[in-house]
C-alpha positions as CSV (number, residue, x, y, z in Angstrom):
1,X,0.0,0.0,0.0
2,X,1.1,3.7,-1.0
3,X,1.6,5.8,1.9
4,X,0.4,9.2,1.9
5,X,2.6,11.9,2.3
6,X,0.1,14.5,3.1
7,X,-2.5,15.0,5.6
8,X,-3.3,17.9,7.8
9,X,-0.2,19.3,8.9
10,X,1.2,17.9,5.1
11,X,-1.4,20.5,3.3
12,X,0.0,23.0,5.7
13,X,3.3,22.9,5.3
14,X,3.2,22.7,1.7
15,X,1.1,25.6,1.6
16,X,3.6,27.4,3.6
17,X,6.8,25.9,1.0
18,X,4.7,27.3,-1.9
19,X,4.1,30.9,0.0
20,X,8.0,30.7,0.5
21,X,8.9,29.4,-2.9
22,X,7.0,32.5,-4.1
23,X,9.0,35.0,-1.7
24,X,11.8,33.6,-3.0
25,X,11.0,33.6,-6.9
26,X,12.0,37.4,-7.6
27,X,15.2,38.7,-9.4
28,X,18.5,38.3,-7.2
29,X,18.7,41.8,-8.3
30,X,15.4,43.1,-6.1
31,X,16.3,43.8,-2.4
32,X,13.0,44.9,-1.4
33,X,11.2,42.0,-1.0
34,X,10.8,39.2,1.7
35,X,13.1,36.1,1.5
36,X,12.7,33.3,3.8
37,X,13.7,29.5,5.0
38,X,11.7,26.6,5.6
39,X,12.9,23.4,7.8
40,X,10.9,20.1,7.6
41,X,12.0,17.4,10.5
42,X,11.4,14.7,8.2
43,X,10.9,13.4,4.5
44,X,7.8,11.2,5.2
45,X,4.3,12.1,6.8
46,X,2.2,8.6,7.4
47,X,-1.2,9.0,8.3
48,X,-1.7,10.0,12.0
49,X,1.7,11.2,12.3
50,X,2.7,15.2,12.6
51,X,5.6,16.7,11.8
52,X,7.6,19.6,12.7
53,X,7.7,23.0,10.3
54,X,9.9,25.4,10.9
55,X,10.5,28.5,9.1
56,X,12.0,31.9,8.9
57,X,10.4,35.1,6.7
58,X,13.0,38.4,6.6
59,X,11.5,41.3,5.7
60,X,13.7,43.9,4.1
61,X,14.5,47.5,5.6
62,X,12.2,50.4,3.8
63,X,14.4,51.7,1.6
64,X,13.9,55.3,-0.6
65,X,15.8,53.4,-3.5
66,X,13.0,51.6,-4.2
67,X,12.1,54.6,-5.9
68,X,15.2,56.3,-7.1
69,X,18.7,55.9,-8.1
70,X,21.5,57.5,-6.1
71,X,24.5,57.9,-9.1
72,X,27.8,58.5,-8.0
73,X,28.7,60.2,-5.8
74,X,24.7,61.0,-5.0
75,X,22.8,62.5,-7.8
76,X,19.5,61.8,-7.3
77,X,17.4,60.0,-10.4
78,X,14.1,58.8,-9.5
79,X,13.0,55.5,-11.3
80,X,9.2,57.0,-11.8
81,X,7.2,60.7,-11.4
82,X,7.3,61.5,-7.9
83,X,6.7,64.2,-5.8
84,X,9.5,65.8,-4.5
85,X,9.4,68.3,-1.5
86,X,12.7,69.8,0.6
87,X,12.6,71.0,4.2
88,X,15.6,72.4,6.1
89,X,15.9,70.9,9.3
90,X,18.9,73.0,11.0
91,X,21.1,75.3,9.9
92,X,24.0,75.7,12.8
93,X,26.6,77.5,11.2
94,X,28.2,79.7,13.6
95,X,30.6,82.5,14.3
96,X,30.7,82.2,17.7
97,X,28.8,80.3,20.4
98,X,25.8,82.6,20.3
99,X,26.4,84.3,16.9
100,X,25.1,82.3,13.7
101,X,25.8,83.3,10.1
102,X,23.8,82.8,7.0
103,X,23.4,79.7,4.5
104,X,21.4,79.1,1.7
105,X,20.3,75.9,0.1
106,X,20.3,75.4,-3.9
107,X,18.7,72.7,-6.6
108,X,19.9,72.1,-9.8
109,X,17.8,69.5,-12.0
110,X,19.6,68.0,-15.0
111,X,22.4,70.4,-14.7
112,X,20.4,73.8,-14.6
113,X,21.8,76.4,-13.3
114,X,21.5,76.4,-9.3
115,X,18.2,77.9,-7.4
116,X,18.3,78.5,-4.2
117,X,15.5,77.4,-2.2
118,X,16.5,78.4,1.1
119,X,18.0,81.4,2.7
120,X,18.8,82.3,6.1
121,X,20.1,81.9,9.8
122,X,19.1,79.0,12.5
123,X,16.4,81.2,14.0
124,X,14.8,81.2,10.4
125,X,14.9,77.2,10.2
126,X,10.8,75.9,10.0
127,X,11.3,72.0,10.4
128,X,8.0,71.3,9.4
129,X,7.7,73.7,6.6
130,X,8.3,72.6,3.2
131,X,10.2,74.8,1.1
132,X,9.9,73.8,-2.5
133,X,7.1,70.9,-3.4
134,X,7.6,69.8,-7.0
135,X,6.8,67.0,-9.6
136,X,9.9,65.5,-10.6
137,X,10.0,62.8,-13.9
138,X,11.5,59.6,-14.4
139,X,14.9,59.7,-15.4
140,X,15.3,63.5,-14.1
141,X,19.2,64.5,-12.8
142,X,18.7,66.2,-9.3
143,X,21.7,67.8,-7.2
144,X,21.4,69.7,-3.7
145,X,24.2,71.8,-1.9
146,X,24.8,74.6,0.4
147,X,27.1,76.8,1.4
148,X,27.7,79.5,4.2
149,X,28.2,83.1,4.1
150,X,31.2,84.2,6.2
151,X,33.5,87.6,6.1
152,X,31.6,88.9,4.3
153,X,31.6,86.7,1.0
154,X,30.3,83.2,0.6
155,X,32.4,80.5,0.7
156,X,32.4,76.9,-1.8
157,X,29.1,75.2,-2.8
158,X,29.6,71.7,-1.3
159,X,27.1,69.7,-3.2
160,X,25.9,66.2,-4.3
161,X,27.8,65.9,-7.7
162,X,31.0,66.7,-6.4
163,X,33.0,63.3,-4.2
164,X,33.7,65.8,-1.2
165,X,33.3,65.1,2.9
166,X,31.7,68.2,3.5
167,X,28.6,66.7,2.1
168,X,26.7,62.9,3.2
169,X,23.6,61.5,1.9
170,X,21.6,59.1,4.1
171,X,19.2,57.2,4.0
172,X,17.0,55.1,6.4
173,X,19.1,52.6,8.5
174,X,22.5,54.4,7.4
175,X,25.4,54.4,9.6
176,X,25.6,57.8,11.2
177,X,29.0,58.9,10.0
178,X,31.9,59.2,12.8
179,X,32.8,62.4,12.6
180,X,28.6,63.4,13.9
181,X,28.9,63.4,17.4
182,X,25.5,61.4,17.5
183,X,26.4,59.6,20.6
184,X,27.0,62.6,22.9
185,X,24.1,64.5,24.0
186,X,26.3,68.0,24.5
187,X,27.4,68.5,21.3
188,X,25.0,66.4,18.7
189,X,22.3,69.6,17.4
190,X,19.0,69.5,18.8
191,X,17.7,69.2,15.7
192,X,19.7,66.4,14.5
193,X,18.6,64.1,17.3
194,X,15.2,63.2,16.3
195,X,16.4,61.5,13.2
196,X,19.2,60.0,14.6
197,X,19.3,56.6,16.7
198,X,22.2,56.9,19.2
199,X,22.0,53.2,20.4
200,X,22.3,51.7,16.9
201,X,24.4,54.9,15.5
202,X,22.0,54.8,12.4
203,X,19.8,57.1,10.9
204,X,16.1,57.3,11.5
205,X,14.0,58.6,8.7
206,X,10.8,57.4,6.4
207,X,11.6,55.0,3.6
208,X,11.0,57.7,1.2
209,X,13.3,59.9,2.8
210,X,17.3,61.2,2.1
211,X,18.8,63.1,4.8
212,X,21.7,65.8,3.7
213,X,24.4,66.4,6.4
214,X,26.5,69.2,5.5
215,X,29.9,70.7,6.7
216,X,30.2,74.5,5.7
217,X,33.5,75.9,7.4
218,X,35.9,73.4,7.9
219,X,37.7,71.3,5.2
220,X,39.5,68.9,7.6
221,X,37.4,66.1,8.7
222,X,40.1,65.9,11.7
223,X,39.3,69.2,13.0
224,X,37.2,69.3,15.7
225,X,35.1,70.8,14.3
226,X,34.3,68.9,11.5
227,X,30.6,67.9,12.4
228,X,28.4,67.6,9.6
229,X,25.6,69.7,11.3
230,X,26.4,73.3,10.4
231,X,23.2,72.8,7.6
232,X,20.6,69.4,7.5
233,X,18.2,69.4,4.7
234,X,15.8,66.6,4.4
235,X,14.4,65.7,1.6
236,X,10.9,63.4,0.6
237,X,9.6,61.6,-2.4
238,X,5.6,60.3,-2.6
């Protein structure tokens, strides 16, 4: 007599290896979806008898790249039409310990000449308010810089087409870079912290978020105060 190899549990569990041979069927190439394992504790099922599934699902980390392209070093091309909006979430460039000086964000798109879409000093810096909200196509070139104004002329445009380390892109889950003080309350910006996790040292932001951390007097990322906070620009896609 034949003996069955599926019964109750059997149906289950290959329901669950068919779910899993699904996860699992999508290009190498595609990070965003689920991969998973499935352990059996034996090759036969009779009648009566049960046997043991175990199984693991992964789910990947939201990721904005799911809907754009960061080209080296970290122009921005979005894979579809999005809408694209940029706040300003600090801007801490200082003279002195209680004397700030001006900055001033700017946009290029496919290698326009720059805008600027913000202007000002920290006390000027809305978190919550968006500055420019705009529809951006498939395929579209997009840079972002800033720079600081300082005796009395402004000094260089760091910015996202130039390989420089006055200038990171993150993204959700990114390692906060070493020279942020991101672990030490004193010196880390208030603005900085809500977006930063100072347990895992990695950034916390949506999934269709980039966060800009910019350097704007020093050039030495050995100087102490080479931070990374003087201007912070987030910016979303939907």
């Amino acid at each position: 007599m034949k003996t069955p190899l599926l019964t109750g549990s059997g149906r289950l569990m290959a329901g669950i290896f068919a779910c899993l041979l699904t996860i699992g069927s999508s290009p190498a190439a595609d990070t965003n979806v689920p991969t998973g394992t499935l352990t059996v504790d034996r090759d036969l099922l009779r009648i009566g008898t049960k046997s043991q599934v175990t199984w693991n699902i992964t789910y990947p980390t939201p990721n904005v790249t799911s809907v754009i392209d960061i080209v080296t070093p970290n122009t921005v091309k979005p894979k579809q039409d999005l809408t694209m909006k940029v706040r300003v979430l600090g801007a801490s460039f200082q003279e002195s310990v209680t004397s700030f000086l001006p900055v001033e964000v700017m946009m290029s798109k496919n290698n326009s000449a720059w805008s600027r879409v913000f202007y000002g000093l920290q006390s000027s810096v809305l978190p919550n308010l968006v500055l420019t909200s705009q529809t951006v196509k498939k395929g579209d070139l997009l840079n972002f810089g800033g720079r600081g104004y300082r005796d009395n002329k402004w000094l260089p445009l760091y910015n996202t087409s130039q390989n420089t380390d006055n200038l990171v892109m993150l993204k959700n889950g990114d390692r906060v870079p070493s020279t942020v003080p991101a672990l030490n309350g004193n010196t880390i910006e208030s603005f900085l912290k809500p977006y930063m996790d100072t347990s895992t040292k990695e950034v916390k932001i949506g999934d269709r978020d980039l966060i800009l951390l910019m350097e704007l007097g020093q050039t030495d990322p050995n100087n102490s105060g080479f931070d990374l906070q003087d201007l912070v620009v987030l910016v979303t896609f939907e």
